[in-house]
C-alpha positions in Angstrom: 127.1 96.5 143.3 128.6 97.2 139.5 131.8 95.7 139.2 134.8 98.6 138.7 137.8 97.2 136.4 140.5 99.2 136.2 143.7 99.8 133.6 145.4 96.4 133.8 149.0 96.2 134.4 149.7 92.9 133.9 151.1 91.0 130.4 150.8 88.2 129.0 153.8 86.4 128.1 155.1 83.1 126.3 155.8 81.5 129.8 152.2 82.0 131.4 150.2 80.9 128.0 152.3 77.9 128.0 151.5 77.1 131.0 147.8 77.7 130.8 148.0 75.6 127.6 149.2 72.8 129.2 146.5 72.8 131.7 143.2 74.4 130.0 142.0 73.5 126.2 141.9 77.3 123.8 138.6 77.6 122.2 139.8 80.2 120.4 141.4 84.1 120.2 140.4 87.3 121.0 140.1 88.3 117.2 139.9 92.1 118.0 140.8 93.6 121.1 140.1 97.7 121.8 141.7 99.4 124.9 142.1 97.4 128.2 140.5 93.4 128.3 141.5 90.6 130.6 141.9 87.1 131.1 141.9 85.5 134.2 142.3 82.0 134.6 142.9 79.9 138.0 143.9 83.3 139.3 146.5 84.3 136.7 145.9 87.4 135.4 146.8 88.7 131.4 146.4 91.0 129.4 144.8 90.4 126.2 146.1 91.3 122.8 145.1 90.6 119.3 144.9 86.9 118.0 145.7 86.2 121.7 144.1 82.4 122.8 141.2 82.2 125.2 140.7 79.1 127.7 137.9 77.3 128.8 137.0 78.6 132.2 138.4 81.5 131.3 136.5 84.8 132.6 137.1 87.7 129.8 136.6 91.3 131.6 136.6 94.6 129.4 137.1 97.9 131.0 135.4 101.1 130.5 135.6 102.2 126.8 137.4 98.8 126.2 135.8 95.9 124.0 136.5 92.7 122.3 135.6 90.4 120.1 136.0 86.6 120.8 135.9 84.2 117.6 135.7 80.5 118.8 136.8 77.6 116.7 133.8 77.4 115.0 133.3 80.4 114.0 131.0 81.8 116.5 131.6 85.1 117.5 131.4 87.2 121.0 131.7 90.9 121.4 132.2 92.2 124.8 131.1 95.3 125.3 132.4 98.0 127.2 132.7 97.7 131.5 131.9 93.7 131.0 132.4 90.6 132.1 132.4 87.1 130.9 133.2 82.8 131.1 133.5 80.8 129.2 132.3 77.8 130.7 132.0 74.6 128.1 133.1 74.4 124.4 133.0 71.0 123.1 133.9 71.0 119.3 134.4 67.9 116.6 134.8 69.9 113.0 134.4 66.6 111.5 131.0 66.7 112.3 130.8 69.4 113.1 128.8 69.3 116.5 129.8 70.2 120.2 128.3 72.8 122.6 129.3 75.8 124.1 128.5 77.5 127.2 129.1 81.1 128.0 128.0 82.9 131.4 127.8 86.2 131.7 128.0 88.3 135.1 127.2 91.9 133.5 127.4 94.3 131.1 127.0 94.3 127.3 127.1 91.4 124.0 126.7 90.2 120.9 126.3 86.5 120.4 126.4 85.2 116.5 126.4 81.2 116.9 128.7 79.4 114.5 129.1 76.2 112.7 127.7 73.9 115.1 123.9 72.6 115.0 121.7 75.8 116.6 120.7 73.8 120.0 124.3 73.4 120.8 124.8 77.1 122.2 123.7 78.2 125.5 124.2 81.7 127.5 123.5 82.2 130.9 123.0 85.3 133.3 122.1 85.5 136.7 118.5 85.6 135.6 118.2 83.4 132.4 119.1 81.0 130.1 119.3 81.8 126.6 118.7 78.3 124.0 119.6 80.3 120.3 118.3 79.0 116.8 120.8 79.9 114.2 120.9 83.5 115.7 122.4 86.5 116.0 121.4 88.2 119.4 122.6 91.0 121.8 122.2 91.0 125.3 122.9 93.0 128.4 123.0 91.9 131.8 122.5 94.2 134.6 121.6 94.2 138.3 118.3 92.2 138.6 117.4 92.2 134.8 118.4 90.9 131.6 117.5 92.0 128.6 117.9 89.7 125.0 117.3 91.5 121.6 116.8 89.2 118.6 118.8 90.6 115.6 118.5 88.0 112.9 115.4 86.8 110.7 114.7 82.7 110.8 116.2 82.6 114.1 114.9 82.2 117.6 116.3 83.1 120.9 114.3 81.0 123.7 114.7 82.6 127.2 113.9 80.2 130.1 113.7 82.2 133.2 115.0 81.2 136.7 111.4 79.9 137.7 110.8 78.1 134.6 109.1 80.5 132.4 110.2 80.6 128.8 109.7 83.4 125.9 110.6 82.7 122.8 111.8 85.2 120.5 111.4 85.0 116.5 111.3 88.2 114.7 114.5 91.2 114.6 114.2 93.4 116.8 112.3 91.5 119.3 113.1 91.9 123.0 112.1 90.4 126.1 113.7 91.1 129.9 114.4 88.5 132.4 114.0 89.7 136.5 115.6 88.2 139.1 112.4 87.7 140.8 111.7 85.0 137.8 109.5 87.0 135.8 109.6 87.6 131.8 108.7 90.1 129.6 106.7 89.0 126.6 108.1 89.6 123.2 108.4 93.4 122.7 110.5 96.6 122.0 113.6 96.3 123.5 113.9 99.1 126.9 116.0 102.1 126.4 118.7 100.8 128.9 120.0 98.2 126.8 119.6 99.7 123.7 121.9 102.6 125.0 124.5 100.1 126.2 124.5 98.1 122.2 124.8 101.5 120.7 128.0 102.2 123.2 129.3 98.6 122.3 128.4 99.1 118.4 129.8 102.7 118.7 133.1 102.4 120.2 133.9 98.9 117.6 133.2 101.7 114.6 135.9 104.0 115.4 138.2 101.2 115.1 136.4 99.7 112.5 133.3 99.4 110.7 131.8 96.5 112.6 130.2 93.9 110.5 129.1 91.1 112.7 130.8 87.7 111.3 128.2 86.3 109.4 128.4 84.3 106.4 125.2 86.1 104.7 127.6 89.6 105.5 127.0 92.5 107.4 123.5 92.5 109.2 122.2 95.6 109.7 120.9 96.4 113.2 116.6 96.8 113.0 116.6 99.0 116.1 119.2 101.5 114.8 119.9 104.1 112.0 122.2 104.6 109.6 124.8 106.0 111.1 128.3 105.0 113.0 126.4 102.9 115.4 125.1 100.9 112.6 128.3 100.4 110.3 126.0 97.6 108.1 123.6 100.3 106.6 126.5 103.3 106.7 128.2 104.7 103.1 130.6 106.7 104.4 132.8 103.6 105.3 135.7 102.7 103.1 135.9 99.4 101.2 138.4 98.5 103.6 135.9 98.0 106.2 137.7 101.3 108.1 135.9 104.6 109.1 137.3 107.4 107.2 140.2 109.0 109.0 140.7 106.5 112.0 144.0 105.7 111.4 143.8 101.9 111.8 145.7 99.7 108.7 145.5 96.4 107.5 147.6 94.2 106.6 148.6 91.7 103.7 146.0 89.3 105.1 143.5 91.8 105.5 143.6 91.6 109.9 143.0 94.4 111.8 146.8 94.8 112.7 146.3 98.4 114.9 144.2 99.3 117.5 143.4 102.0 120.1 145.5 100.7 123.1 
C-alpha cells in the first residue's frame, strides 16, 4: 500500500543535528529543498532546509508536490521526486583518492541519480526489485509497487540492473529503459513505460518552477532524450534566464550564486 506523508511539523534545530553529528557521519546537504522533505534518523524526526546535512542511515521522504535534491561529498547528486522516499545506506569516501562507495535504497517513488567523483563501480541503488551497478551515468528511476523502472540518460554510460533472481540487463544508450518485477523478471532494453515517464516529468516539472533544473554535471546541462523542449526539459528550453531562473518565478540568488528562496 503507497506510503501517505503528510505536512511535517517538526524542525530541525542546532541541538538535534549536534547530536546526530556526534553519532552518524554527514555525507552531505540537501542542496535544494522544495516544499515539505524529511529526515529521519534513529527515530528523530527533522525538517529539512537548504544546505541542511544528511546522515548515513538517514531515510529522506518528500511529500506530495515536494522534492529535493541531495549533493554528496563527491559530488554526486540525488533528486527526490515528489511523494518519495529514500536511505542512504553506505557512503565511504577518501578525496585523496578519490574512491569509496555509496549505497542508496529506495522504497518508492521518483529519482535522478548523477554519480560523482568516485570510480563508476563504486555506486549502487537498490529497490525492492533490483539492484542498479551505474558506469559513469546519469539515470532516473521510479520505484513503484512490484516494478521498477531505470531510464538511462547519459551517452558512454551503462546502468546494469541485476534482478532479484539473478537476471541482469544492461543498459548503454539515452533513453534506454528496462523494468524490474517483483516476481524476478526483467524487461529487455526498450522505451521507457508511460508510468515512469509521467512521474520524471512531475519530478523535472515541479524543480523548473523553482528553477531551471540542470542536472550537476561537469559536461553542463543534459538534456532529457525522452522529453521536449519545454519546462519539463529546462536543458533544451530558451525561455530561461541566464540566471538559471524561469521567467517570473520569483526565486533570487545570491552573491554566491545559491538558490537562497524557495517555495515552502
Amino acid at each position: 500500500m503507497r506510503r501517505i506523508l503528510p505536512s511535517i511539523p517538526v524542525l530541525a534545530t542546532p541541538l538535534f543535528l549536534a547530536a546526530i553529528a556526534a553519532a552518524e557521519t554527514s555525507v552531505g546537504e540537501s542542496a535544494v529543498v522544495i516544499r515539505d522533505v524529511q529526515g529521519t534518523l534513529q527515530e528523530n524526526v527533522r525538517k529539512l532546509d537548504n544546505a541542511d546535512p544528511v546522515f548515513q542511515n538517514e531515510l529522506v521522504a518528500t511529500a506530495e508536490r515536494s522534492a529535493s535534491e541531495i549533493r554528496f561529498l563527491d559530488e554526486t547528486s540525488l533528486t527526490v521526486g515528489p511523494g518519495s522516499s529514500i536511505v542512504l545506506d553506505s557512503f565511504l569516501y577518501d578525496p585523496s583518492a578519490p574512491s569509496g562507495t555509496l549505497v542508496i535504497g529506495a522504497a518508492e517513488g521518483v529519482f535522478r541519480f548523477v554519480s560523482g567523483n568516485m570510480p563508476s563501480d563504486s555506486y549502487v541503488i537498490r529497490t525492492p526489485e533490483v539492484t542498479v551497478g551505474v558506469r559513469g551515468t546519469v539515470i532516473d528511476f521510479v520505484a513503484r509497487q512490484g516494478a521498477t523502472a531505470v531510464i538511462l540518460q547519459s551517452a558512454g554510460s551503462q546502468a546494469i540492473l541485476t534482478s532479484k533472481t539473478g537476471k541482469t540487463v544492461t543498459l548503454n544508450r539515452p533513453g534506454q529503459a528496462a523494468v524490474a518485477f517483483d516476481d524476478g523478471s526483467l524487461t529487455p532494453p526498450g522505451p521507457a513505460p508511460e508510468w515512469a515517464l509521467w512521474k520524471v516529468r512531475e519530478m523535472r516539472s515541479l524543480i523548473a518552477s523553482v528553477r531551471s533544473w540542470t542536472p550537476p554535471s561537469r559536461n553542463g546541462p543534459i538534456p532529457d532524450p525522452t522529453l521536449p523542449p519545454g519546462p519539463d526539459n529546462a536543458a533544451n528550453d530558451a525561455s530561461y534566464a541566464d540566471n538559471g531562473f524561469p521567467q517570473g518565478s520569483g526565486a533570487a540568488v545570491g552573491a554566491a550564486g545559491k538558490l537562497i528562496c524557495v517555495i515552502c
